[in-house]
N, C-alpha and C positions, 0 to 999 in steps of 0.2 A: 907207487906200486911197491918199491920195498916196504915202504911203514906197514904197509898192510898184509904182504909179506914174511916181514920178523913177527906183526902181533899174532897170525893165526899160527905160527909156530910156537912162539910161548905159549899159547893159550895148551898147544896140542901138548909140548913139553910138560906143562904142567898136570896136566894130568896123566899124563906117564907116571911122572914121579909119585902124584899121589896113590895110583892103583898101585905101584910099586912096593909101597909100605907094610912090615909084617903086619901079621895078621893074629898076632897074640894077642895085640889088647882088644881087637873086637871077640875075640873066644870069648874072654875074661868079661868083657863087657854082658856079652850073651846071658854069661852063666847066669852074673849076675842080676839082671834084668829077667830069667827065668823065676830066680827065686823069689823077686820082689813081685812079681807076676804071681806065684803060686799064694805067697803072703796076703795079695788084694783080692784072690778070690777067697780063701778062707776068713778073710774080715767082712766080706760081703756077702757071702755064705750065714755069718753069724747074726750081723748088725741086719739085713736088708730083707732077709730071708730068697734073694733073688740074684742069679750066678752070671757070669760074665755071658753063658750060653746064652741065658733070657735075653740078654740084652742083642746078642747078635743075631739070634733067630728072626727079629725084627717084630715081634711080639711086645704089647705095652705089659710091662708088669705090672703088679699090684704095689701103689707105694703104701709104704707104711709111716702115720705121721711120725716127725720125728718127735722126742723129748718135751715138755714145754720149756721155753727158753726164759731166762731173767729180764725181766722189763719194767720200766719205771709208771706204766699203765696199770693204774689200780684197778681191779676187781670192781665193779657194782656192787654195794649192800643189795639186802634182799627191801629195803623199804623206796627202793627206786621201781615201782613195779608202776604201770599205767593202765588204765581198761584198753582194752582193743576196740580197736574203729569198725566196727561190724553193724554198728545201729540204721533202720531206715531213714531217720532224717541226717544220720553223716553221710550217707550214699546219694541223696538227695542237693546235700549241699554240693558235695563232690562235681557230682555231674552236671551241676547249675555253672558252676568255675568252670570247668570243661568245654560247655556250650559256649560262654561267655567268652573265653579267652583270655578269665582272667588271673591273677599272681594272688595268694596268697603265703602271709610269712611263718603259719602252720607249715605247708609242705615245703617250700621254699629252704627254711632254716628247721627244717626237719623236728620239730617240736615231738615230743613223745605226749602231747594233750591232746593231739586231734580229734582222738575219738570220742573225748570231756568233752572237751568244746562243741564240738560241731555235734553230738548226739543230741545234748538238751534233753526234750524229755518236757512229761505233765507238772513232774517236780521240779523242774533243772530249767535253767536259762540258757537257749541258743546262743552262742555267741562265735563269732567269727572274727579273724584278722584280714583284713585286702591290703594287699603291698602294691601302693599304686605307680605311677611314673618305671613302671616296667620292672624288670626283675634282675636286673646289672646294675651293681651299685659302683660309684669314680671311687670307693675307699675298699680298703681290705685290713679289716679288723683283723686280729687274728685268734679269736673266740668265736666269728661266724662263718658259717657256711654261703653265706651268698653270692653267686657269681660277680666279681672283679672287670672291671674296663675301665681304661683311662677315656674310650668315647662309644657309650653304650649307644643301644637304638633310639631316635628321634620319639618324644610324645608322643602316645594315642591322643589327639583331638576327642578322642569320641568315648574316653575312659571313664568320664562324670556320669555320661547317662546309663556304658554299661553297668558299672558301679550301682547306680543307684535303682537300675530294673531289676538285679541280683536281688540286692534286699529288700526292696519289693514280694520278689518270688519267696525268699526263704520266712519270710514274716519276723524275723530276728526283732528282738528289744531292745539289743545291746550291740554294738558293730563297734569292734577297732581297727584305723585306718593308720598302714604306715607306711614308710615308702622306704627306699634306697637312697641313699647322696646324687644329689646330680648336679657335682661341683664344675660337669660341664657346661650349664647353661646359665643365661646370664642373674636369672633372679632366683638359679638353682630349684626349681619347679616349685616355689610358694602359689604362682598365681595359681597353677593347674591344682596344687592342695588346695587349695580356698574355695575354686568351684565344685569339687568333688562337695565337701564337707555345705554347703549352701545347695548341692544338687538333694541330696539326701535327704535336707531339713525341708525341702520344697515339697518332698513326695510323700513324706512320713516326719510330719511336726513333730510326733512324740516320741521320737527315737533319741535315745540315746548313743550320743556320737563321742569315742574317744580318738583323738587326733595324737599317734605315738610319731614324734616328728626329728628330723634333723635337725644339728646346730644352725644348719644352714650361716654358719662361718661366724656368729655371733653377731650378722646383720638385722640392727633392731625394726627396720624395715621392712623386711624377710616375714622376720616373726612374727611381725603385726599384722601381716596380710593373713596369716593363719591362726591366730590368736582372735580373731576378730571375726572370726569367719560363720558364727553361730554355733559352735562345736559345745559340751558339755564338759569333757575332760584335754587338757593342756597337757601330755604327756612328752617327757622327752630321757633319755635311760642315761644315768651316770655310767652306768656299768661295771665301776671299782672304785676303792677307794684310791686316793690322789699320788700316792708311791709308786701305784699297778699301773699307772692310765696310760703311759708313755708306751707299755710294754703288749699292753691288752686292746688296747685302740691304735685307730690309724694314727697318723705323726699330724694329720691334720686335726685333731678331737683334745681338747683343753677340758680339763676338769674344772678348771677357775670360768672357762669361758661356758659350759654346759650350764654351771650352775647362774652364770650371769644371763643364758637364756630363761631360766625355766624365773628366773626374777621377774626379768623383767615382761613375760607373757602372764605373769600373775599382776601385772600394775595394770594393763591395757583392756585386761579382759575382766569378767565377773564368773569364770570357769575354777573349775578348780585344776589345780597343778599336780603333777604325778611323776614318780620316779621309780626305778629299779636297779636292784643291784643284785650280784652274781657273788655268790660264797665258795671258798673249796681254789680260789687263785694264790693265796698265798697272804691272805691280808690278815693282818692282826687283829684282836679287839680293839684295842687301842684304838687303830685305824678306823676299823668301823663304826665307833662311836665319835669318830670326830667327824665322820663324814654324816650318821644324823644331824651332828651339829650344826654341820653347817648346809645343810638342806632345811632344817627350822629357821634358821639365820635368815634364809629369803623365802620363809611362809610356804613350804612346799606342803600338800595337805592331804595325799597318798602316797606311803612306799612300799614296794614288792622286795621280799627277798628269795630267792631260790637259787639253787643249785647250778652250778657249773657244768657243764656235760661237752665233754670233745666231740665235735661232731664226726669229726674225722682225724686219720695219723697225724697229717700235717698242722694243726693247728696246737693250740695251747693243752697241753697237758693237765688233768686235773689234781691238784697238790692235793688235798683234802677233800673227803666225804665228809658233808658236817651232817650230824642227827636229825631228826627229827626234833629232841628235847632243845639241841643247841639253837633250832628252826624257833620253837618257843618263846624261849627266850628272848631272843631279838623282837621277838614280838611284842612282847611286856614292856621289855625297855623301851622300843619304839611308841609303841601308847602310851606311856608315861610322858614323854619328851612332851606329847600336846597335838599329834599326826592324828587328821582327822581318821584316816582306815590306815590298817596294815595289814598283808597278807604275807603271810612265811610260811614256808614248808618247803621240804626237798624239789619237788615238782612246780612249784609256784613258776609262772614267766608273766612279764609284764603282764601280757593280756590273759592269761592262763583265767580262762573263767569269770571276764571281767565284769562281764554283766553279772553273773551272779554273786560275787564277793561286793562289788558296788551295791546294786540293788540292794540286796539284802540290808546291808549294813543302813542304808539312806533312807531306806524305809521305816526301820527299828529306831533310825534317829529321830524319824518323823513322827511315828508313833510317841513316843516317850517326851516330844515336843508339847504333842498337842493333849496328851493327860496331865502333865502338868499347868499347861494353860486352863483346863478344866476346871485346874483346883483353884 
């Protein structure tokens, strides 16, 4: 009883004392605190065009944007431009995905080609990407947009046949299949790729089937169950040269080991092999010339080059807009090297119009075959 006693009396003594204290410095405080009061409504008077009243009346005001700020986010040239997705057979394809329930890595990885690709056209080659084994990939580049999980959703069983009633419907020439990592299961989805790309061949023999595929860990086993699978094209994406890869790819993605896939699916198979890579990261010529190098080195026999594009803040920032002439360029040198097709330009993506840069070029080759034989 006293403890409790003495504290409620200090407690009361104490603030005696405190209410006791002159009262000059809070005058002084006042004044001061009026003038710097008076000082934030005339800066915000000035700057805002909107007064401390607005803000009390409980009225929203008008904000005004502020300034543009300094940022290591480069501008867009003007030769970054794409057609709009407005065509009837892109709203067709659209709504086919829709019904279907299926992933494509068009809108998935936000491609600025959708409305190339997927329009087609009397002159133009339809062409589509399906992202199969679901649309959470076990890696997180940090160049893509693709949703992230260490343990995504279990396989569609039944993704072969929708896959393969899709392009049935759309009557496509040309299809590119890719998928996500799925470093969570045990053959990391090779079999479920193998039957997708054999469901396709069964419904439409004369399709053209590019298979854009994971390291799948550089398991030659893996590979071979989809190397083997009846597919046309054996695609698999470097994505940088050998300096950047650490930095640009997941911590599980080897540039020694990509390139020992895309090998060894060229020994197993009678497909052709394919690659792409990303300009505008930081890579030198230098670099990029030894990375031809060593993609001829194991008989690789299409490359894509295009443009870097942030899909978003968080990701990798784009160092460089390279040209269009610069686009050129690489292209000449790349056909020189002995690369059966090359496709560069700002907007190029793997599959960015694959049926049509393929065809065409395989046709023309075929052509120029057989007038020769003539002679």
């Amino acid at each position: 009883m006293m403890f409790r006693a003495s504290s409620s009396g200090s407690r009361i003594l104490s603030r005696r004392l405190l209410s006791s204290q002159p009262a000059v410095a809070v005058t002084k405080s006042s004044g001061a605190s009026a003038s710097r009061l008076e000082a934030l409504r005339d800066q915000l008077s000035t700057e805002d065009g909107n007064s401390l009243d607005d803000f009390a009346s409980g009225e929203r005001p008008v904000r005004i944007k502020a300034a543009p700020r300094s940022a290591k986010i480069l501008p867009k040239p003007r030769w970054l431009k794409a057609s709009p997705a407005d065509s009837e057979n892109y709203h067709k394809l659209r709504d086919t995905v829709r019904e279907l329930g299926l992933a494509t890595v068009c809108e998935e990885a936000r491609c600025p080609n959708i409305g190339d690709c997927w329009g087609g056209g009397e002159d133009q080659t339809a062409t589509a990407t399906i992202m199969i084994m679901g649309d959470t990939c076990t890696r997180g580049c940090r160049f893509c947009s693709v949703k992230t999980s260490r343990a995504p959703p279990p396989l569609d069983p039944e993704e072969p046949e929708k896959v393969s009633s899709a392009i049935a419907k759309w009557g496509l020439d040309y299809v590119v299949l890719t998928s996500v990592d799925r470093d969570d299961l045990e053959d990391q989805g090779s079999e479920h790729f193998r039957q997708v790309v054999q469901k396709l061949k069964q419904k439409k023999p004369d399709l053209l089937v590019e298979a854009l595929t994971p390291d799948f860990q550089g398991n030659e086993k893996l590979i071979h169950a989809v190397a083997t699978s009846g597919l046309d094209v054996f695609a698999h994406n470097m994505e940088t040269v050998e300096r950047l890869t650490p930095r640009v790819r997941d911590h599980r993605a080897d540039y020694r080991q990509s390139l020992a896939v895309l090998k060894y699916a060229k020994s197993v198979s009678n497909c052709l092999t394919k690659t792409s890579l990303m300009l505008g990261l930081g890579e030198t010529d230098e670099e990029l010339l030894q990375a031809l190098e060593d993609l001829r080195a194991v008989d690789v026999d299409v490359v894509t080059f295009g443009q870097y594009l942030q899909p978003t803040k968080k990701h990798l920032p784009v160092k460089e807009y390279v040209t269009p002439e610069k686009f050129e360029e690489w292209q000449t040198k790349a056909e020189g090297m002995g690369f059966k097709y090359v496709a560069s330009g700002p907007l190029v993506r793997s599959s960015y119009k694959a049926g049509e840069f393929f065809l065409k070029k395989y046709l023309n080759q075929q052509k120029e075959e057989q007038a020769v034989a003539a002679n």
